[in-house]
TIDOMAR-907995 format. One record per residue (C-alpha): x, y, z; residue number from 0; residue in three letters. Coordinates in pm, 1 decimal, always signed. Example, Ala and Ser with C-alpha at 12.3 -4.5 7.8 and 13.67 -1.06 7.14 Angstrom:
<east: +1230.0 | north: -450.0 | up: +780.0 | resi: 0 | resn: ALA>
<east: +1367.0 | north: -106.0 | up: +714.0 | resi: 1 | resn: SER>
***
This chain:
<east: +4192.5 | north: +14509.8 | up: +12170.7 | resi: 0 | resn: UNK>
<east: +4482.2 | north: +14605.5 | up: +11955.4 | resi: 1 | resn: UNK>
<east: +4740.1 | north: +14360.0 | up: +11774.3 | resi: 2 | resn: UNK>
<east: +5085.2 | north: +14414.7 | up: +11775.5 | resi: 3 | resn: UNK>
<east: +5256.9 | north: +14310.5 | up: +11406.0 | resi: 4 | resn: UNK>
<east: +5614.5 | north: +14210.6 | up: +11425.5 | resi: 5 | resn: UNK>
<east: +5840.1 | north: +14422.5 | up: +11258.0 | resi: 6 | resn: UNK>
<east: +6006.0 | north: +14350.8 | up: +10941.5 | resi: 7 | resn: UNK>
<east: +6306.6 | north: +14548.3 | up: +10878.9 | resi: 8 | resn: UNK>
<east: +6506.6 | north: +14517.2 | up: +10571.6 | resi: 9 | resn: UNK>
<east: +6771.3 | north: +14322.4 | up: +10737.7 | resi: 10 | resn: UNK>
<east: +6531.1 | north: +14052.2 | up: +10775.4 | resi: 11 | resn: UNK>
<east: +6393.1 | north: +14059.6 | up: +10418.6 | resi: 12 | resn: UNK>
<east: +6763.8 | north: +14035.4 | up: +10298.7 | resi: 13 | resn: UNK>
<east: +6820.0 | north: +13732.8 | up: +10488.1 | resi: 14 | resn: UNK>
<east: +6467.8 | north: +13555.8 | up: +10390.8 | resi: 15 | resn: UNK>
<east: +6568.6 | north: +13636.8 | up: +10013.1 | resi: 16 | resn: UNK>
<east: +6903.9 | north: +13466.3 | up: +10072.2 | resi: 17 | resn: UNK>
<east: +6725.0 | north: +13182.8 | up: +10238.4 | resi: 18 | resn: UNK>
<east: +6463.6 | north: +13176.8 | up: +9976.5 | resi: 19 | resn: UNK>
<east: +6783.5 | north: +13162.2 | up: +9671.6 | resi: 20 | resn: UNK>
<east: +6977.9 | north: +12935.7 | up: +9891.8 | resi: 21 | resn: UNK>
<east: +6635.7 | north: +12689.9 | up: +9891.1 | resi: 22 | resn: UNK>
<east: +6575.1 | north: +12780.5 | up: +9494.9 | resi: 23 | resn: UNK>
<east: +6943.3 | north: +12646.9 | up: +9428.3 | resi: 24 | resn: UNK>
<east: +6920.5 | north: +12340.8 | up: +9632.6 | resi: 25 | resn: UNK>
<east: +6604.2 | north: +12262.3 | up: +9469.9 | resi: 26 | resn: UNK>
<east: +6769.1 | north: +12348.8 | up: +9140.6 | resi: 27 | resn: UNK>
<east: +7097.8 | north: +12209.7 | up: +9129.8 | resi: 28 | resn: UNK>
<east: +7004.5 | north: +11884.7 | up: +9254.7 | resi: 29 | resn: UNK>
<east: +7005.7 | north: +11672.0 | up: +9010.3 | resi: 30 | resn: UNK>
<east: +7281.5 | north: +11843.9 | up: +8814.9 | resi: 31 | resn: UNK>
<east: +7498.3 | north: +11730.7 | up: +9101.8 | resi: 32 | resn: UNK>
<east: +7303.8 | north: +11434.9 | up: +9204.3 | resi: 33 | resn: UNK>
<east: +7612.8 | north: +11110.4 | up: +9260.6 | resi: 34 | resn: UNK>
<east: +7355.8 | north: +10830.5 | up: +9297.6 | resi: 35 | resn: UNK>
<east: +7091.1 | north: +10704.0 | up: +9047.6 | resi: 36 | resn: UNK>
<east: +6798.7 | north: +10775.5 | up: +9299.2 | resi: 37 | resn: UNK>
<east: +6885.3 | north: +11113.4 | up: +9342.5 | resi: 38 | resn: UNK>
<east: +6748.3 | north: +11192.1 | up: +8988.5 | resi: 39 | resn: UNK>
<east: +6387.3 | north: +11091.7 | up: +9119.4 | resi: 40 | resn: UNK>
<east: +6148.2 | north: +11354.8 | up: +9160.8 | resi: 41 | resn: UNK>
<east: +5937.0 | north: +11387.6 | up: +9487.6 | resi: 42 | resn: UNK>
<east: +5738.8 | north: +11718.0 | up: +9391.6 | resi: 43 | resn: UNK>
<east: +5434.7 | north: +11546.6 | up: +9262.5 | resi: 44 | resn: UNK>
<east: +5537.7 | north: +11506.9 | up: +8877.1 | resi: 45 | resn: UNK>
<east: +5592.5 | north: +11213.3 | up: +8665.4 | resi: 46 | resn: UNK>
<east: +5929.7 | north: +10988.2 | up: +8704.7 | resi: 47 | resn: UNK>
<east: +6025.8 | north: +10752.3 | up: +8441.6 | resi: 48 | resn: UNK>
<east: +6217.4 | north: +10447.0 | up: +8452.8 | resi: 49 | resn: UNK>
<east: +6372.5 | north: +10266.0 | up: +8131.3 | resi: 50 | resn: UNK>
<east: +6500.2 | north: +9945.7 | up: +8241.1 | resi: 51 | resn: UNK>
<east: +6663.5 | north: +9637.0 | up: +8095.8 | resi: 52 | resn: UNK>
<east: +6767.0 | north: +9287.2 | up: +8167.9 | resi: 53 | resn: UNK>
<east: +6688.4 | north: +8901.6 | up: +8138.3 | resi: 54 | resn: UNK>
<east: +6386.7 | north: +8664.8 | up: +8209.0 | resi: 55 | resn: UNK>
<east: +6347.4 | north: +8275.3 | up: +8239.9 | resi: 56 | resn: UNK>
<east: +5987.6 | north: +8047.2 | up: +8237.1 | resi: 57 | resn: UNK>
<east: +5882.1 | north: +7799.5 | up: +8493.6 | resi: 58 | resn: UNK>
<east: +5696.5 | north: +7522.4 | up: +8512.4 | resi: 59 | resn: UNK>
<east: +5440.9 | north: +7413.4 | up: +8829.5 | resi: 60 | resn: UNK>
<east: +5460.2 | north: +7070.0 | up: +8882.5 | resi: 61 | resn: UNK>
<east: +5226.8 | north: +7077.3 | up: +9129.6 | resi: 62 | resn: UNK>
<east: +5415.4 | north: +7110.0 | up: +9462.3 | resi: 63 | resn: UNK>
<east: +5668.5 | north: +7342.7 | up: +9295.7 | resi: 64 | resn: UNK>
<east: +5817.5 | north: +7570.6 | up: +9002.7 | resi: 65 | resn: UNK>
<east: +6077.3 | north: +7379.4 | up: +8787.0 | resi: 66 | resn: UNK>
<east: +6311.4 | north: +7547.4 | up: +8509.6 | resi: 67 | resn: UNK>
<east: +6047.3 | north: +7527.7 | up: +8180.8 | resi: 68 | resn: UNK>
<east: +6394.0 | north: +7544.0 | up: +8001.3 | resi: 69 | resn: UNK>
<east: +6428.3 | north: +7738.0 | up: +7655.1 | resi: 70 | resn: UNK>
<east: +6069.0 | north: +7732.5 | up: +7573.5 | resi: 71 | resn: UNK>
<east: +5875.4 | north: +7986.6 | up: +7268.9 | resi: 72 | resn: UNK>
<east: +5730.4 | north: +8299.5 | up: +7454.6 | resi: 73 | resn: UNK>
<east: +5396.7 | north: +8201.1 | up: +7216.1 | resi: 74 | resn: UNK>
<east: +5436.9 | north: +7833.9 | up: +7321.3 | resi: 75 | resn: UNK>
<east: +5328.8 | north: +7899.0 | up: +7727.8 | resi: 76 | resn: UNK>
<east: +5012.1 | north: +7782.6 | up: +7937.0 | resi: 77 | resn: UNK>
<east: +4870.5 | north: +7858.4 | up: +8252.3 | resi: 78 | resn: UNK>
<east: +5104.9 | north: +7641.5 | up: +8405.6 | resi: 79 | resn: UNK>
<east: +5391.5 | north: +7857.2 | up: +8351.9 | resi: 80 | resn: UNK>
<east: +5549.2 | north: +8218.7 | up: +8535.9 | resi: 81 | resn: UNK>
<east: +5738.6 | north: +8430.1 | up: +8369.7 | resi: 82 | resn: UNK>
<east: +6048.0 | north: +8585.9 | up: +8614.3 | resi: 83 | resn: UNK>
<east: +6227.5 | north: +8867.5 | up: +8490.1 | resi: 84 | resn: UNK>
<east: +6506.2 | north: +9056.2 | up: +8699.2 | resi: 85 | resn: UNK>
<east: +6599.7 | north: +9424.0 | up: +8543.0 | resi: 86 | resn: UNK>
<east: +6828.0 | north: +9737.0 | up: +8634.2 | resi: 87 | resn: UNK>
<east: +6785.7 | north: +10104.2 | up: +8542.1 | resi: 88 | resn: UNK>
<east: +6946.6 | north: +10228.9 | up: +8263.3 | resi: 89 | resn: UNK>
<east: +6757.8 | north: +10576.1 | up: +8223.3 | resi: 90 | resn: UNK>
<east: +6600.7 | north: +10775.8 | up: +8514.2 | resi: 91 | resn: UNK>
<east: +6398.4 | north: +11025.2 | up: +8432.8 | resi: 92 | resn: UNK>
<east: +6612.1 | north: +11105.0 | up: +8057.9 | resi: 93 | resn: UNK>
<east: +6954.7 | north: +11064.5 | up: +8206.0 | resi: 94 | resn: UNK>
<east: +7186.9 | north: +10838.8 | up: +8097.0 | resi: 95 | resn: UNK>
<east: +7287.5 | north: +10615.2 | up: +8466.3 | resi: 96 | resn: UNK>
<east: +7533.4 | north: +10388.9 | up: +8228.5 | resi: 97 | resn: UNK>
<east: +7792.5 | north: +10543.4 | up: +8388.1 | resi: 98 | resn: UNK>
<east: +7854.1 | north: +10831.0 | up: +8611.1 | resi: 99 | resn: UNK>
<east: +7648.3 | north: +10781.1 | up: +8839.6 | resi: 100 | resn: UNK>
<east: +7671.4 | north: +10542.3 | up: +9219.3 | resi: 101 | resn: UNK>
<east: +7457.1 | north: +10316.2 | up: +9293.4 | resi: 102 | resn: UNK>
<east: +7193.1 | north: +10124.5 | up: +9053.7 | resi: 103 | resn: UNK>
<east: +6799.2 | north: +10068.7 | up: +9064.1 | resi: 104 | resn: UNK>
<east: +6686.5 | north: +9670.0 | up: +9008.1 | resi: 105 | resn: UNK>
<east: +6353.4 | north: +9528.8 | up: +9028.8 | resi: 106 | resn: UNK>
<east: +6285.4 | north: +9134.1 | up: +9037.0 | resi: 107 | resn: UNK>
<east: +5910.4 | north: +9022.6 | up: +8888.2 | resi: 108 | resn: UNK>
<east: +5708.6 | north: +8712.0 | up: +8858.3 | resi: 109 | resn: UNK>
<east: +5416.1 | north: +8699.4 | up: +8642.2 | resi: 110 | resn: UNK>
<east: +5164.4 | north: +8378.4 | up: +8608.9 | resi: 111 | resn: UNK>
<east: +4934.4 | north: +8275.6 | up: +8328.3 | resi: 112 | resn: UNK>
<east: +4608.3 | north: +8243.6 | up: +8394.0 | resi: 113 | resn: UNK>
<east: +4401.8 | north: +8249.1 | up: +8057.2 | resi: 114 | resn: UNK>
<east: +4521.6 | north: +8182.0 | up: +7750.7 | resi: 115 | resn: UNK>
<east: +4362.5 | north: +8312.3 | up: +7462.7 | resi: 116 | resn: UNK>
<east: +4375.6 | north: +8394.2 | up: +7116.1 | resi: 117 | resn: UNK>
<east: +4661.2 | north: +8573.9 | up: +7015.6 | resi: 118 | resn: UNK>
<east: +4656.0 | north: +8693.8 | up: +7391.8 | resi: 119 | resn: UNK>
<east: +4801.1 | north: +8624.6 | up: +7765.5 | resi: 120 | resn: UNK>
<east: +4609.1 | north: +8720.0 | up: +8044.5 | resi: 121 | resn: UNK>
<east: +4870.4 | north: +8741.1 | up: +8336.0 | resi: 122 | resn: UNK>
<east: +4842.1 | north: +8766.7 | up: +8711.8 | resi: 123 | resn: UNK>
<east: +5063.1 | north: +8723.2 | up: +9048.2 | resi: 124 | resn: UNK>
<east: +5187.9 | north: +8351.8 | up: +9150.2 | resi: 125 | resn: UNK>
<east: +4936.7 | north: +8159.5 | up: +9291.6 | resi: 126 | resn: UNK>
<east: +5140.3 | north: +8037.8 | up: +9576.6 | resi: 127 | resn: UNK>
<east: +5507.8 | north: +8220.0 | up: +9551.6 | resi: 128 | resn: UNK>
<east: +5735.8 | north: +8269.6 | up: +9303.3 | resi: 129 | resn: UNK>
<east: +6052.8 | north: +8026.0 | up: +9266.1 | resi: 130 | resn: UNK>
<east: +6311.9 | north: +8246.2 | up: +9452.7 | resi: 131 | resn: UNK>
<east: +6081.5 | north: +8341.4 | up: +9734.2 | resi: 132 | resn: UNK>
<east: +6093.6 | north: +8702.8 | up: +9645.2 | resi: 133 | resn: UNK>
<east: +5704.9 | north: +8811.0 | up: +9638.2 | resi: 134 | resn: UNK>
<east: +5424.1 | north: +8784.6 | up: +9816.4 | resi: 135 | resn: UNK>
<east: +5038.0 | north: +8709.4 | up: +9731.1 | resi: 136 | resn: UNK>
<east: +4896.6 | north: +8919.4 | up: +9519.7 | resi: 137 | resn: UNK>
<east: +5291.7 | north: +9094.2 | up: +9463.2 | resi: 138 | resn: UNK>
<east: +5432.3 | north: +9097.5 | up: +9119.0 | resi: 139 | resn: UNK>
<east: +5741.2 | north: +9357.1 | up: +9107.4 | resi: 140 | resn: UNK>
<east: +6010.8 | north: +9493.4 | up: +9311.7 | resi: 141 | resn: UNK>
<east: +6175.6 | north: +9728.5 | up: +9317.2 | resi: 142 | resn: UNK>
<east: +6490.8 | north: +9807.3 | up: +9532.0 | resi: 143 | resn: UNK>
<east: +6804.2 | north: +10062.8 | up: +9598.6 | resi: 144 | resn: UNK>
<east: +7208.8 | north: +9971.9 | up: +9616.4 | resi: 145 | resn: UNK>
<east: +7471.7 | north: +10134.2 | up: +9643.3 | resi: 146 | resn: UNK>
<east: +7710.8 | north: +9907.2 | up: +9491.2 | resi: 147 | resn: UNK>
<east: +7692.0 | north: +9771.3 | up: +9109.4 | resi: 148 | resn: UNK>
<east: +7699.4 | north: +9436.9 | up: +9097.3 | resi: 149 | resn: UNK>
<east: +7366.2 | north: +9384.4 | up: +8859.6 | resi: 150 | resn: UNK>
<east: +7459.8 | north: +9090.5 | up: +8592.1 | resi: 151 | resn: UNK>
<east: +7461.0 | north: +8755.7 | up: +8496.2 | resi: 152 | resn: UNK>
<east: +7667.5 | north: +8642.1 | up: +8756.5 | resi: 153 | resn: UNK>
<east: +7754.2 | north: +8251.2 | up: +8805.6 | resi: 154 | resn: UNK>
<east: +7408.7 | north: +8124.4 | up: +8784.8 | resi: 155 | resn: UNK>
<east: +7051.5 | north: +8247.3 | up: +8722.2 | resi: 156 | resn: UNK>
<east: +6998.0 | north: +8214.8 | up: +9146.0 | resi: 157 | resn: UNK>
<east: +7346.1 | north: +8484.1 | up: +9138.2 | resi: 158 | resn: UNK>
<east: +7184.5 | north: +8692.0 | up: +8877.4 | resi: 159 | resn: UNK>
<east: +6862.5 | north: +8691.9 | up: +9133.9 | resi: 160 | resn: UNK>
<east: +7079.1 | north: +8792.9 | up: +9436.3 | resi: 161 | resn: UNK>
<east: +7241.0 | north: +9030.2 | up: +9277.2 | resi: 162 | resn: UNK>
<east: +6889.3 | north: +9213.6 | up: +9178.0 | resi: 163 | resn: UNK>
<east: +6733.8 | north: +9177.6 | up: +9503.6 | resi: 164 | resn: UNK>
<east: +7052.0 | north: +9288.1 | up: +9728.4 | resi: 165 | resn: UNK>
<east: +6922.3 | north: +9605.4 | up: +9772.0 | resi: 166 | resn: UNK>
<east: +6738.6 | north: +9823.4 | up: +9995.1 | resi: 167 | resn: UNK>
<east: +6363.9 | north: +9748.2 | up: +9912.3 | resi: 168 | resn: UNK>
<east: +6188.2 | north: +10057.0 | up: +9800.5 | resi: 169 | resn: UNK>
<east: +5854.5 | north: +9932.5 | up: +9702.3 | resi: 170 | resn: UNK>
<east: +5654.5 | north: +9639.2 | up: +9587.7 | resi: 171 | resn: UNK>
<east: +5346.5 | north: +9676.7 | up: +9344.3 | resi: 172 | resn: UNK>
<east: +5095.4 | north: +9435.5 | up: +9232.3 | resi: 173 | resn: UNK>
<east: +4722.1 | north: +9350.8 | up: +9210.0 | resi: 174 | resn: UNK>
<east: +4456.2 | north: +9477.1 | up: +9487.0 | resi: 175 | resn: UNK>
<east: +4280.9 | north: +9112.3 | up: +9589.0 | resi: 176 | resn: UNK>
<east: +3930.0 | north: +9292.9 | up: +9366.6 | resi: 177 | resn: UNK>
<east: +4142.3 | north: +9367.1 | up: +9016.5 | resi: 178 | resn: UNK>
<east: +4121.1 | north: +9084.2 | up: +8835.1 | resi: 179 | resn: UNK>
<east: +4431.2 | north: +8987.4 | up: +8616.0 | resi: 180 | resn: UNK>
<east: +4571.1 | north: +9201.5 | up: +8365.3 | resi: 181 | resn: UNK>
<east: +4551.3 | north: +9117.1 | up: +7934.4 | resi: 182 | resn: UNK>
<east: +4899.2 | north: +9071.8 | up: +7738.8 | resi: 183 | resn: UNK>
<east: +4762.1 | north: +9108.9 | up: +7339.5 | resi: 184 | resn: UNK>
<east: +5039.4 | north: +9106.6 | up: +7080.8 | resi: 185 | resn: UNK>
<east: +4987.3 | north: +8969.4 | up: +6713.5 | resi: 186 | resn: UNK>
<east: +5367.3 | north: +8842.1 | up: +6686.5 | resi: 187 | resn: UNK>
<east: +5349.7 | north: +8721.5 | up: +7019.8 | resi: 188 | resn: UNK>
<east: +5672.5 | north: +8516.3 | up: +7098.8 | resi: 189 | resn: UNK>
<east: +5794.5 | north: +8501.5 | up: +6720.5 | resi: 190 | resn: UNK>
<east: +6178.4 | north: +8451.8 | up: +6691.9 | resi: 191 | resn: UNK>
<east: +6367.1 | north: +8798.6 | up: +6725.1 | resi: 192 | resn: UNK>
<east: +6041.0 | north: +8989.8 | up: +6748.4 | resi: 193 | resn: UNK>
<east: +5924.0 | north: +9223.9 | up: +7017.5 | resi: 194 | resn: UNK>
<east: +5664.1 | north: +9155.6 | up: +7222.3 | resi: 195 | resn: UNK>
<east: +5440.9 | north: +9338.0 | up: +7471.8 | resi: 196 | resn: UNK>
<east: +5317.2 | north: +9309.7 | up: +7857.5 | resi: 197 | resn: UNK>
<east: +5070.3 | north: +9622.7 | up: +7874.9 | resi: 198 | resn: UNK>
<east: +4943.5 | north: +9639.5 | up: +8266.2 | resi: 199 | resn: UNK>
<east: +4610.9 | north: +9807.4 | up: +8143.6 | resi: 200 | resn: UNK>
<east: +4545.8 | north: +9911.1 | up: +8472.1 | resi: 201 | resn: UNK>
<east: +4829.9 | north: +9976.1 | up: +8614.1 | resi: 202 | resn: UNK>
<east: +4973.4 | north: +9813.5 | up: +8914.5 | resi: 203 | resn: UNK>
<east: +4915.4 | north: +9905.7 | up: +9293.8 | resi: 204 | resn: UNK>
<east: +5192.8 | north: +9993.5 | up: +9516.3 | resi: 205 | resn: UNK>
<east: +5130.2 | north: +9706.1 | up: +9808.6 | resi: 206 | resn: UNK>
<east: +5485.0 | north: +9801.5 | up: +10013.9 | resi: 207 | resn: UNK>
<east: +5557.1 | north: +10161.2 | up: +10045.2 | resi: 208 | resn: UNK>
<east: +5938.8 | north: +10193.6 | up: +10182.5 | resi: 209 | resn: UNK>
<east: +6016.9 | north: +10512.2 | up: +10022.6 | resi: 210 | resn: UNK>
<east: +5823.8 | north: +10751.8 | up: +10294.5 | resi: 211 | resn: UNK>
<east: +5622.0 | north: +10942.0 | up: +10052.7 | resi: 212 | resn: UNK>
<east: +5275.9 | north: +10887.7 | up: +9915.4 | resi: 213 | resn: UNK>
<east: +5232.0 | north: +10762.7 | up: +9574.9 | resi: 214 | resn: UNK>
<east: +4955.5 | north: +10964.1 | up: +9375.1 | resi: 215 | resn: UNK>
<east: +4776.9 | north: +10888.5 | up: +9042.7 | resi: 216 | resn: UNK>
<east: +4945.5 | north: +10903.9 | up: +8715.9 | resi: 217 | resn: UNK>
<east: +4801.7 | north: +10893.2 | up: +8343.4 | resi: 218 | resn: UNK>
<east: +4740.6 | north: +10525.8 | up: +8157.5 | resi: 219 | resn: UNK>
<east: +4852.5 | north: +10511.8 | up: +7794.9 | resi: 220 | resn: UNK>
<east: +4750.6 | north: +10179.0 | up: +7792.1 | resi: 221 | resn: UNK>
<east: +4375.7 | north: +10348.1 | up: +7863.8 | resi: 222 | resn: UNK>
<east: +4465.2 | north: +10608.9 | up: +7560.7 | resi: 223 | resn: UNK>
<east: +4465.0 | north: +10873.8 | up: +7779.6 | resi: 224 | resn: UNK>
<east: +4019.4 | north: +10854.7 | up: +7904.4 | resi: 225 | resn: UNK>
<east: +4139.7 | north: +10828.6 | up: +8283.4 | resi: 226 | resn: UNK>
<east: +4353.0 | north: +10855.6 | up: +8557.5 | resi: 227 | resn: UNK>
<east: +4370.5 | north: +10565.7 | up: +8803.7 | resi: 228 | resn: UNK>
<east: +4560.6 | north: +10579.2 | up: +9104.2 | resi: 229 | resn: UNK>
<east: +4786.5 | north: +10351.5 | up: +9006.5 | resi: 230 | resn: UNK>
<east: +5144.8 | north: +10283.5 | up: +8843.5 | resi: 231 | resn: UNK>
<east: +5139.2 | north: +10230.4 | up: +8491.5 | resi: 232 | resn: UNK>
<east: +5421.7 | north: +9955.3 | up: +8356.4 | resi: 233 | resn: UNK>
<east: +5485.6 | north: +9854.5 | up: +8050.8 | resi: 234 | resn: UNK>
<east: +5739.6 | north: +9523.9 | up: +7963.6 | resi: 235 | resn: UNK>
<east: +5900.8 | north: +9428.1 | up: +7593.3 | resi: 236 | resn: UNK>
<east: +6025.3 | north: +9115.7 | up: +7584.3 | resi: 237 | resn: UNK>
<east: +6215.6 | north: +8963.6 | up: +7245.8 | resi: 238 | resn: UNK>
<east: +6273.3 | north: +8621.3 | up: +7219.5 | resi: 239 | resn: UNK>
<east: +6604.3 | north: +8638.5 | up: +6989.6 | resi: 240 | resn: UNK>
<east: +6722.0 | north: +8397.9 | up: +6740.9 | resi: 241 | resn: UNK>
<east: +7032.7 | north: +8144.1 | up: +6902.8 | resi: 242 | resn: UNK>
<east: +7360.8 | north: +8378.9 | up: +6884.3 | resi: 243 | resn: UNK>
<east: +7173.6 | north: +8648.5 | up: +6810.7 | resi: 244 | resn: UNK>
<east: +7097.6 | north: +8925.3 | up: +7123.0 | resi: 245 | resn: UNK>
<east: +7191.8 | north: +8628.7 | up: +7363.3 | resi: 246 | resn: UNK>
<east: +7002.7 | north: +8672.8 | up: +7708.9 | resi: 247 | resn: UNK>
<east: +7342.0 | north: +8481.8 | up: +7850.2 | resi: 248 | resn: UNK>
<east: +7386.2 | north: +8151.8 | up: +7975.4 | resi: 249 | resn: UNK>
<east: +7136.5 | north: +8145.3 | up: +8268.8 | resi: 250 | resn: UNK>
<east: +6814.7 | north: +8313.1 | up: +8127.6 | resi: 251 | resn: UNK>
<east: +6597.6 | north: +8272.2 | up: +7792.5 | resi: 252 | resn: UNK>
<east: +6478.6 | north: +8627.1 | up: +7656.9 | resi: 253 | resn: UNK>
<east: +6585.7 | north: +8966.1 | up: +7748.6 | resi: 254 | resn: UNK>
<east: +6326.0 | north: +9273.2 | up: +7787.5 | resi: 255 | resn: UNK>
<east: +6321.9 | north: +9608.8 | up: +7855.1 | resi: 256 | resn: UNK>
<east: +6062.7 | north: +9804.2 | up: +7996.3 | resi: 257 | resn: UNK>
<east: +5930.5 | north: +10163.3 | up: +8094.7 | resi: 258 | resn: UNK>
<east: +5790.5 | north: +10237.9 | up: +8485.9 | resi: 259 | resn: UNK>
<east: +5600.1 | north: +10577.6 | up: +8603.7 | resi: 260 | resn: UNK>
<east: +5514.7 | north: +10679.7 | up: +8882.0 | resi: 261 | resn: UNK>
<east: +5460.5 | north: +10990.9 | up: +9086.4 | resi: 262 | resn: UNK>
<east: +5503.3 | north: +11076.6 | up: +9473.4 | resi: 263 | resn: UNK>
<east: +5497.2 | north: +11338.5 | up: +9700.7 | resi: 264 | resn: UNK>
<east: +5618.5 | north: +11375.5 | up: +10090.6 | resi: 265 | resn: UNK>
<east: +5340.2 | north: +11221.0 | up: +10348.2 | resi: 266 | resn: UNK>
<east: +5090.3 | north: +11470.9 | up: +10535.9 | resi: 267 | resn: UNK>
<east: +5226.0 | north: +11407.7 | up: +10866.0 | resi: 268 | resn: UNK>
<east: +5545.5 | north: +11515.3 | up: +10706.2 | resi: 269 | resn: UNK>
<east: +5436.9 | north: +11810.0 | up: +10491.8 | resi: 270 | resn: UNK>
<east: +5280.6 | north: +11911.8 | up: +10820.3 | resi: 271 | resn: UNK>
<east: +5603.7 | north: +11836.0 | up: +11032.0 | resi: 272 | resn: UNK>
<east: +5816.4 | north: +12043.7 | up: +10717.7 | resi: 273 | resn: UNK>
<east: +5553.8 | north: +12312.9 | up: +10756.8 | resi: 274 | resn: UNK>
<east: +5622.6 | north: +12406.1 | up: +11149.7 | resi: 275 | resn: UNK>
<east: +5954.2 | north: +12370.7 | up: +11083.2 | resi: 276 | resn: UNK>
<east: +5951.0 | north: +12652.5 | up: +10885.8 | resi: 277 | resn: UNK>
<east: +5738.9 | north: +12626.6 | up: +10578.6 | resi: 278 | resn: UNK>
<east: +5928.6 | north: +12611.5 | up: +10186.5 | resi: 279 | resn: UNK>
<east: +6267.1 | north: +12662.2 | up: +10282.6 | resi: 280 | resn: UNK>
<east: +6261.9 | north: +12358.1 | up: +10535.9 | resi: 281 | resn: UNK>
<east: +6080.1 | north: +12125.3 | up: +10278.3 | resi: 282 | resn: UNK>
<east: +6331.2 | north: +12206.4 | up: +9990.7 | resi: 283 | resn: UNK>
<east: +6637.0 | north: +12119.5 | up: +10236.9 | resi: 284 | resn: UNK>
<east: +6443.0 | north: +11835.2 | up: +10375.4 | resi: 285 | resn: UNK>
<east: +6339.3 | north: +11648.0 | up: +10010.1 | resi: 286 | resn: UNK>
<east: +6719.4 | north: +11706.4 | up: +9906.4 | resi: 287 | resn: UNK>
<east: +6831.9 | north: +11495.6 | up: +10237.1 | resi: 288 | resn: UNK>
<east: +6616.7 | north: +11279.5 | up: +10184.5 | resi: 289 | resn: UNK>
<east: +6695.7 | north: +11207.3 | up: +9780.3 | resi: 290 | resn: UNK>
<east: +7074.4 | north: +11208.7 | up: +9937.5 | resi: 291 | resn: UNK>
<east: +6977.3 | north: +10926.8 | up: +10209.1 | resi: 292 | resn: UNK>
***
């Protein structure tokens, strides 16, 4: 039996090679060009960085529900209280989203004590929900996409809420029901004007997936570097600042900033769909549509 081999004529290499450069320049320019804050994500696989900053407030359970703990000392808190913290991107990935860019990235998260130690914290999800209604069990971040900025303090601390959580949800990350709460160790924990640390030393799981892409392991610094774990690895700074001095506002108690990775790639049913549509050059035009959706 003989096999006939298509012919490839030099016409038809020209044309892949302008496909292929077309592709290569897409791929490429990207996020030179890229108008909205997302669009500065990577989806190849490699390591995206979030610096964030914003506000957070302490509540109280009372036993049927959380109350406003007021303006209580960061080193002063009990397994009684959550921390809630709302936050918007102010660096993706090294650039500068300030200004110049469309669009903004805000998360919302609640974090419970449930030990308290010795110079330590050891934090986990709300045991029932958190006070605005924003997680559930076992969820302790958000994270979501708008196209409008409207991120700030707003009228109240409910307002400032809204406006972090009006959004498209993207994802929501948090302990697996077997990982037991994670350990907060700082030696000026809560001091007046100093910074303070939330290290997630194993990470959080991604429990909501919206984005349509597969999150994949990334490296722990909080593990010095001995593993990978496939999860996200966050990292929170909160400063409790002197009255007047770095004001969190009128509606919330400390401000923080904090640093997110993760890493994704596309699905397998839709490398696989990219693939018989006709291999790299259909799976560099279809990641830039979607970072432009």
């Amino acid at each position: 039996m003989k096999i006939r081999l298509p012919m490839v004529n030099n016409r038809m290499l020209f044309r892949v090679a302008i496909l292929t450069g077309f592709v290569a320049s897409v791929l490429v320019t990207g996020t030179a060009q890229a108008t909205y804050v997302w669009e500065l994500l990577k989806y190849d696989g490699t390591v995206n960085v979030l610096k964030m900053e914003g506000w957070g407030a302490v509540y109280k359970w009372t036993g049927s529900t959380w109350h406003d703990a007021g303006d209580i000392a960061l080193n002063n808190l009990s397994t009684d209280h959550l921390l809630v913290m709302v936050m918007r991107a102010f660096k993706v990935n090294g650039f500068d989203v300030s200004s110049g860019y469309d669009g903004e990235i805000t998360a919302y998260m609640a974090l419970q004590i449930a030990e308290v130690g010795l110079g330590k914290y050891v934090f986990g999800p709300p045991g029932t929900t958190d006070p605005f209604g924003k997680l559930g069990p076992q969820q302790v971040l958000a994270l979501y996409f708008h196209t409008n900025q409207d991120f700030g303090q707003g009228s109240s601390r409910l307002d400032s809420v809204d406006r972090a959580t009006n959004g498209d949800l993207k994802a929501i990350w948090g302990y697996p029901v077997a990982t037991d709460p994670e350990v907060y160790v700082d030696g000026n924990m809560g001091a007046i004007g100093a910074t303070t640390y939330i290290n997630f030393l194993g990470g959080l799981e991604w429990l909501v997936n919206n984005f349509g892409y597969s999150f994949l392991p990334v490296d722990n610094p909080a593990l010095l570097g001995t593993q990978t774990v496939s999860v996200n690895f966050y990292q929170v700074q909160l400063v409790n600042p002197e009255p007047g001095l770095g004001s969190p506002g009128p509606n919330w108690i400390f401000t923080l900033q904090d640093e997110f990775t993760f890493r994704f790639v596309p699905e397998p049913g839709t490398m696989t769909a990219l693939l018989a549509m006709g291999g790299a050059a259909a799976l560099g035009l279809a990641l830039r549509r979607r970072k432009e959706s």
